[in-house]
N, C-alpha and C positions, 0 to 999 in steps of 0.2 A: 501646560496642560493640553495645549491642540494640537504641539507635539506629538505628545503621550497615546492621545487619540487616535493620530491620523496612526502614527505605528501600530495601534492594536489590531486596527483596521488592516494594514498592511499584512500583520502576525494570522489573524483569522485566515486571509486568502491562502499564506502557503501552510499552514499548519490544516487546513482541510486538504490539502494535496498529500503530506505525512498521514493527516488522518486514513485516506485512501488506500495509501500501499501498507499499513500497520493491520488493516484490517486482516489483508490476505495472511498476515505472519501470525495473527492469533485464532483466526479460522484452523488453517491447516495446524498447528502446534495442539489446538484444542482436541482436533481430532486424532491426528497419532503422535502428538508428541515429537514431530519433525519441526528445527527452524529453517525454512525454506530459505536457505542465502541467494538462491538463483530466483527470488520476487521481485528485487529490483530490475533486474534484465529484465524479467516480461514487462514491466513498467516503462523499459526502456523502446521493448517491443512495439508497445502502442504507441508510442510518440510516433518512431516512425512509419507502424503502418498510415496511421490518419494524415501523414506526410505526403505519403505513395498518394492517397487514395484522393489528397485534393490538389496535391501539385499536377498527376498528371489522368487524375477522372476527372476533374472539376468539380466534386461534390462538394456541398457544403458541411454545415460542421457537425449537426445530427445525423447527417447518413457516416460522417465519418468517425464520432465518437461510437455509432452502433454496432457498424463493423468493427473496428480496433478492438470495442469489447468482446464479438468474437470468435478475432481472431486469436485473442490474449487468452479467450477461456479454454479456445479448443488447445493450445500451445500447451496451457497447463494443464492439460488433462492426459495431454501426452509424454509431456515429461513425469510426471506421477508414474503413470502406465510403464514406461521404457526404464524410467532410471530407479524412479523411489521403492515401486509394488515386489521388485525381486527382493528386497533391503529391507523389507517392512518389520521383520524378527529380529533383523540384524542387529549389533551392538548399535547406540546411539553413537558413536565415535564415526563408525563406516557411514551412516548416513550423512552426519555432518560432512563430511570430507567427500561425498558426492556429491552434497547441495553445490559446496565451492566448486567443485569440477566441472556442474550442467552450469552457474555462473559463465564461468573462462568460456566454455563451451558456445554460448550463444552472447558473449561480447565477442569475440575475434572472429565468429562464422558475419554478425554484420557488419563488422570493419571489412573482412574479403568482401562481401555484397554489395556494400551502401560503399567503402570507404570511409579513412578515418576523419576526413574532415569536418568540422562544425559546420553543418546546414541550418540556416535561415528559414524560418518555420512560417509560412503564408498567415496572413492576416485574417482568421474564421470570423472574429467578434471585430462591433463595435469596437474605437477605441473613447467614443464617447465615455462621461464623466456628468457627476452629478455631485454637487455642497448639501450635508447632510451639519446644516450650523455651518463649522468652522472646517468641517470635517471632509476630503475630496474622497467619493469613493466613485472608482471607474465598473462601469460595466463587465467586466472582464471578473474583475472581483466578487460583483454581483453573480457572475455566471457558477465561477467556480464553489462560492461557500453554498448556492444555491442545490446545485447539481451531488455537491454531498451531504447537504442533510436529506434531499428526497433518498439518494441511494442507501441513506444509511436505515432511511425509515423502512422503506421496502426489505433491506437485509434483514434488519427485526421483525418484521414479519413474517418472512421466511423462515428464519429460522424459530418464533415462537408457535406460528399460526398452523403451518403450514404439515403433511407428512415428512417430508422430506426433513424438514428443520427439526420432527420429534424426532425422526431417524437419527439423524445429526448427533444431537446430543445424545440420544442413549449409544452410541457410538464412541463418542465423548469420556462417558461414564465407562466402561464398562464393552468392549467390542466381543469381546467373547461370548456375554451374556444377552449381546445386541442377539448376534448370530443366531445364538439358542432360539430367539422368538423370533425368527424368520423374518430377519430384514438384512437387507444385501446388502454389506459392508463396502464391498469394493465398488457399489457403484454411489453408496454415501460417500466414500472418501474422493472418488474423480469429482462427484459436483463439485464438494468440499473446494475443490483445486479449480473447479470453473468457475466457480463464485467469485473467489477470493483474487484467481487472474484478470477476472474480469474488469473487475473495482481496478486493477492496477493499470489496466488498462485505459482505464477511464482517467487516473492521474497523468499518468504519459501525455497524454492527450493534451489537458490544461495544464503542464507544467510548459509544454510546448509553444505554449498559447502564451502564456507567462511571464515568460522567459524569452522566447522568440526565435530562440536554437535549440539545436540537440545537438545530442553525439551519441557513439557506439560505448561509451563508457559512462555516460551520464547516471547509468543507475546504481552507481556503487556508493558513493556515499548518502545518496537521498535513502538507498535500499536502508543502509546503516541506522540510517537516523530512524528512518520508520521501525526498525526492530527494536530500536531504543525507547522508541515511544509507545510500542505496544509494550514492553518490561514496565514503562512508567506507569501504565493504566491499569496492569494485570496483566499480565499474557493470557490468554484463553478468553477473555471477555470482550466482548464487544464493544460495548459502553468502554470502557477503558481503553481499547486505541485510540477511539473519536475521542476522550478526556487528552489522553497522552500525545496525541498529532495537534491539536490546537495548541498546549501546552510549548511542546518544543518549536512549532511555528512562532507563536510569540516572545518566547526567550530568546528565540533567535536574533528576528527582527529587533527587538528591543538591545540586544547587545551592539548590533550594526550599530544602531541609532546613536545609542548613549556610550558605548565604547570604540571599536575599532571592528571592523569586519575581521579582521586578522584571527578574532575569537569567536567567531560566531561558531566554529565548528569542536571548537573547546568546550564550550559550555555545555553542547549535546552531555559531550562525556563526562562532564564533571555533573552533571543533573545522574548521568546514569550510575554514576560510582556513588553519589551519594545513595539515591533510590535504593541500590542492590544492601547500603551500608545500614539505614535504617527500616524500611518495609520491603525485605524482598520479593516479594509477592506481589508489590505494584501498590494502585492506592486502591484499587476495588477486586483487585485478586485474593484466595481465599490460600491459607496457610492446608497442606495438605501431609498428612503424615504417613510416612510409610513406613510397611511390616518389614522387620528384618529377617 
């Protein structure tokens, strides 16, 4: 049982990191219907900006997750603008197959930059540790589930509270008839993509922290899992990434533990082919019908 425990624990910390980049995939998806496959790159982006900014500023680890957030928003707000905005009519096929392309695109521009080797990521946090009963949770862990429920709070208010978040959704619903009532699309969809970069940003950062390396290609299966776990929550909903990133955080974890690591990246997929087999729509996503 204090097994079972410490693992959930363990499951919570990276499954708030999936929770993080899952957001960006159901944000932008919500709004036009794109699965952004180049999220994980900008996620990969923040890890090393907050790298640059304290290996060789010396900042610490709030000036450096604030920049990385953005420099991640501004990133996505220009690939949206340069690659997605000409594509916006386009078939869903051509979009997809750009997403992959701005992917490739800003993995192999930071391998020529940074190079491809695995960099050792500077010590931000505490590596202090605290027994909660039977149960060790380090500070680091503290930091990270901490840092995304405030962001997730602030996101739902944004988008409940806020103009910009009614824009958002009647965007969401309906962009044509947004347009009609005088609210400016193209600049709801760039936040949409600075939001959503941002948060990814903000993962890069503590996965970095986490983990204690990077690389130039780190963001391709975490990006994976994260898409996997916004389909598991719903795609489009909020509340359902944050469900579906703790979710697959903890499956995960818990297979290492109890099985072999060897499966920890099987079981994403095999949770995903069930999901799609029984509620394709996620567990808080809405079944939606279309006219033919």
């Amino acid at each position: 049982m204090i097994a079972f425990l410490q693992q959930l624990v363990n499951g919570l910390s990276l499954g708030s990191i999936y929770a993080l980049i899952a957001l960006g995939y159901t944000m932008v998806y919500g709004i036009i219907k794109l699965i952004n496959f180049a999220h994980g790159d900008i996620y990969m982006l923040g890890a090393y900006c907050a790298f640059l900014i304290t290996t060789y500023c010396g900042l610490g680890f709030i000036p450096a997750l604030l920049i990385s957030m953005f420099f991640c928003g501004v990133v996505g707000v220009l690939i949206e603008r340069i690659a997605y905005k000409p594509l916006r009519h386009a078939t869903r096929i051509t979009a997809l197959i750009t997403a992959i392309g701005v992917s490739y695109v800003l993995e192999y521009a930071t391998q020529y930059i940074m190079g491809s080797e695995v960099r050792t990521y500077p010590k931000l946090l505490t590596s202090a540790s605290f027994h909660l009963g039977p149960v060790t949770i380090t500070m680091q862990q503290v930091y990270i589930f901490v840092i995304t429920v405030i962001l997730m709070v602030v996101l739902q208010f944004i988008v409940q509270k806020t103009k910009m978040g009614r824009a958002m959704r009647a965007v969401s619903v309906d962009e044509d008839a947004a347009r009609l009532m005088g609210i400016d699309v193209d600049k709801t969809i760039s936040f949409t993509f600075l939001l959503g970069s941002a948060l990814a940003g903000v993962a890069g950062v503590l996965v970095g922290i986490y983990y204690n390396s990077i690389n130039p290609l780190m963001g391709m299966t975490p990006g994976l899992k994260a898409f996997i776990a916004a389909v598991f929550g719903g795609i489009g909903s909020i509340p359902g990434a944050m469900i579906g990133g703790l979710f697959i955080g903890i499956a995960e974890t818990m297979v290492t533990a109890y099985g072999s690591s060897l499966y920890k990246d099987a079981i994403v997929y095999i949770i995903l082919i069930l999901i799609l087999i029984l509620k394709p729509a996620g567990l808080l996503g809405k079944n939606v019908r279309e006219k033919v």
